[in-house]
C-alpha positions as CSV (number, residue, x, y, z in Angstrom):
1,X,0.0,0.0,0.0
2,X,1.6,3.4,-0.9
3,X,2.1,6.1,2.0
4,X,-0.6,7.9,2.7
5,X,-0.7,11.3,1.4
6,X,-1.3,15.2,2.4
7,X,-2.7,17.4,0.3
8,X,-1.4,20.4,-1.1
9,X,-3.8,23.5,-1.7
10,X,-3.4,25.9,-4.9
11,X,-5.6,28.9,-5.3
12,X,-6.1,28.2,-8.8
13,X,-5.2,25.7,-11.4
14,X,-1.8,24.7,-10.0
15,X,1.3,24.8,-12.5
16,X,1.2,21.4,-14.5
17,X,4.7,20.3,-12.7
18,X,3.8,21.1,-8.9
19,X,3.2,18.8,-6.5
20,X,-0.4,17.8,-5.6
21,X,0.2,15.7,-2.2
22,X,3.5,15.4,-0.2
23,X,4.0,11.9,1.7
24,X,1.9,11.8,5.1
25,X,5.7,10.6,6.9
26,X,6.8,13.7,5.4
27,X,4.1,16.0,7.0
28,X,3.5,14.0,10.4
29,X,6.7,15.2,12.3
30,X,5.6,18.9,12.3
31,X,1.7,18.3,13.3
32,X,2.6,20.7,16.7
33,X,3.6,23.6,13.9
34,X,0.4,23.0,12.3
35,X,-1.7,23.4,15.3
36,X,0.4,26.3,16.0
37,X,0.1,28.0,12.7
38,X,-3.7,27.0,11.9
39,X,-5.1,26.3,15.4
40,X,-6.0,22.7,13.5
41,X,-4.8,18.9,13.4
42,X,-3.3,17.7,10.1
43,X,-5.8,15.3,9.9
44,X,-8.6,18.0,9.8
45,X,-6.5,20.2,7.6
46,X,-6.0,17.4,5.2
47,X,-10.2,16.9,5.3
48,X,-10.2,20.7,4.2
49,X,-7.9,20.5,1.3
50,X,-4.9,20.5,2.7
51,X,-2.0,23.8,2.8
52,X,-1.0,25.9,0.4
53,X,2.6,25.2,-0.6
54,X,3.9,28.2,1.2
55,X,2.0,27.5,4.6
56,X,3.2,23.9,3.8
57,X,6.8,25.2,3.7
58,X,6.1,27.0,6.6
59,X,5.4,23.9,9.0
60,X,7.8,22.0,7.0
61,X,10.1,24.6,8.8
62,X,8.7,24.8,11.6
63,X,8.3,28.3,11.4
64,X,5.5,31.0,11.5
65,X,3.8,31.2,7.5
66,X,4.9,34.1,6.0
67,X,3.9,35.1,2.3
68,X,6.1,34.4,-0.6
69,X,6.1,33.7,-4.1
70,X,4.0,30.4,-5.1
71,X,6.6,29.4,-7.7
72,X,9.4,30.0,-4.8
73,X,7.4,27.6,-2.0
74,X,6.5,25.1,-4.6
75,X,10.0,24.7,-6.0
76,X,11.3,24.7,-2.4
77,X,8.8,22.0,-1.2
78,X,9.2,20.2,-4.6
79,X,13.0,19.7,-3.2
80,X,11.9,18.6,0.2
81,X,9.8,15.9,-1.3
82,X,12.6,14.7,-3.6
83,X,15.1,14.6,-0.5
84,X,12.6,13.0,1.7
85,X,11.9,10.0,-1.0
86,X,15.9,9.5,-1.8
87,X,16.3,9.7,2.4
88,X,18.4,12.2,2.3
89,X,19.3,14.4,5.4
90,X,16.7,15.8,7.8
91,X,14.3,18.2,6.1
92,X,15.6,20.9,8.7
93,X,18.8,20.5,7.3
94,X,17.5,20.4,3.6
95,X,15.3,23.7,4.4
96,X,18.4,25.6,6.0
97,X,20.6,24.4,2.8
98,X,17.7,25.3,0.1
99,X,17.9,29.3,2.0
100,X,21.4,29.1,1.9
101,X,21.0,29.0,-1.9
102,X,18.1,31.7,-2.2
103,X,20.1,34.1,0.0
């Protein structure tokens, strides 16, 4: 059975090479940042539609959300799903390298 998945929320018709789900594994870690940033449980954010990618990004992080270019969040999330499924390093370590890169 594959992994379960977590949706990924676009405001419109997303680009045709962004991501639509992220693995659940991926996600699950950083439920306390989604209760933090969305007073909600994955699970009942998932039911709604899931996050936008840069609210995703932001929990990913386990930061506050703060606005930022869609193309920007998807591309950055788009990497953290590729790490995640080659196992590569931590996704806080991924996230701090990906910034490193944008600075």
């Amino acid at each position: 059975m594959a992994d379960r998945t977590f949706p990924i929320l676009y405001p419109a018709r997303p680009p045709a090479d962004a991501p639509r789900s992220i693995p659940w594994s991926l996600v699950a870690p950083h439920r306390a940042q989604a209760q933090i940033n969305h007073g909600q449980t994955l699970e009942r954010l998932a039911e709604r539609g899931g996050l936008a990618p840069c609210e995703l990004l932001a929990v990913l992080e386990d930061r506050p959300h703060r606005r930022m270019h869609l193309e920007d969040a998807i591309r950055q999330v788009r990497a953290m799903i590729e790490a995640f499924e080659l196992g590569a390093a931590s996704v806080r370590g991924i996230a701090d390298r990906i910034e490193a890169t944008d600075a």
